[in-house]
C-alpha positions, 0 to 999 in steps of 0.5 A: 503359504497361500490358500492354492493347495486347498483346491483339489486336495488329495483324501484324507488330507486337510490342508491349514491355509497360512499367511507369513504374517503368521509366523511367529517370527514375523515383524519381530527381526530387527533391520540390520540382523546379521545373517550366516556368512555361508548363506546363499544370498539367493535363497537364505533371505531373511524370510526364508529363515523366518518361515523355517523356524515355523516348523516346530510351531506348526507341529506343535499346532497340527495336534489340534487337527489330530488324535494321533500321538505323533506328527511326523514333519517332512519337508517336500524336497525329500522327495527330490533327493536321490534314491528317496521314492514313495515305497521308502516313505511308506515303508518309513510310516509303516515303522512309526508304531514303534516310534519312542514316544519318549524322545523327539526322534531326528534324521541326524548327519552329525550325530549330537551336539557337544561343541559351540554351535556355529552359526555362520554354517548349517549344523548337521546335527538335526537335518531337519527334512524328517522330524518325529514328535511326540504329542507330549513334547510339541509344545515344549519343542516349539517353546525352547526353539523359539527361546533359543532364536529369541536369544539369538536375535537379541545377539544380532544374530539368526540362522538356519533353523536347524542350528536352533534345534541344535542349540536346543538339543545340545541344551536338552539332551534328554529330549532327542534321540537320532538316527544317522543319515546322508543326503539320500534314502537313508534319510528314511531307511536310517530310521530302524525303532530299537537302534536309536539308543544305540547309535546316539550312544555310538555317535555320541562316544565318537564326538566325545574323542573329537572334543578330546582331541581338540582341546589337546590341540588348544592346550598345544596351540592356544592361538589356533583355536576359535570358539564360535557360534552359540 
């Protein structure tokens, strides 16, 4: 978040100098916001949550810098994750062609939202180190995520951003498909265009009979069951 990249930047890269002061979110927390319980206090600041919930912002704005019809956001510390190389990514960029451009394409180790999502844990369901958007959809992503942490706020509450894409995608269906991966290469090798449908289908049947499973177990043990989250 400081003008040092612009120096010796690489070709064909442009590089968009930004401030905190900018994030969207900046100055508008209340003090005293309840953060996720399950936080590491040294590194899930208040800040850091902040500067997290940027990213569909920052996608929505790098179509002003682009004619292309996608932009694809990866986090930098994919490339400090096992097995994940640079032949991975650029064998991932040479399948985005075939990219839907009807959906906003995710990296997904839950598979679709159903439930509450909690708010006191990281939701799985969008990881969040490899998203791919359409041009038609950045700005209305951007938009429900930042209506969906503007509710959580007025809840006393803020997490992770990708718990608010979760809220969103559990809300909006319609806009996202998945592709399923771990904490690895899969991240990039798990996205093969023509089996997203199939595999949301999958992930989706399957949580489909957790839920089932769990409200047989409210109705056996009312006691037992906690909602929580949003």
């Amino acid at each position: 978040l400081d003008e040092s990249l612009t120096v010796d930047a690489p070709p064909q890269t442009t590089v968009i100098p930004t401030r905190f002061a900018d994030c969207w979110l900046a100055g508008r927390v209340p003090k005293g916001i309840r953060l996720p319980a399950g936080a590491n206090a040294a590194k899930d600041t208040l800040d850091y949550l902040i500067i997290m919930h940027q990213k569909s912002r920052w996608i929505a704005d790098a179509f002003g810098h682009t004619e292309a019809d996608l932009v694809v956001w990866i986090d930098f510390g994919c490339m400090h994750i096992p097995r994940v190389t640079p032949q991975e990514v650029v064998a991932f960029y040479s399948r985005l062609p075939l990219a839907r451009r009807d959906v906003i394409t995710v990296a997904s180790m839950w598979g679709p939202p159903i439930m509450p999502v909690s708010l006191d844990s990281p939701a799985w369901h969008a990881v969040g180190g490899v998203l791919i958007v359409p041009r038609p959809l950045a700005d209305r992503f951007a938009l429900l995520v930042e209506q969906a942490a503007e509710r959580l706020i007025e809840g006393g509450r803020l997490a992770w951003e990708i718990n608010t894409w979760a809220i969103v995608w559990r809300d909006h269906p319609e806009l996202f498909a998945g592709y399923p991966c771990a904490f690895d290469a899969s991240l990039f090798e798990g996205f093969q265009p023509g089996r997203l449908r199939a595999v949301s289908s999958l992930v989706l049947a399957r949580r489909a009979l957790g839920i089932l499973l769990r409200q047989v177990g409210r109705l056996v043990n009312p006691a037992a069951w906690i909602r929580c989250g949003a």
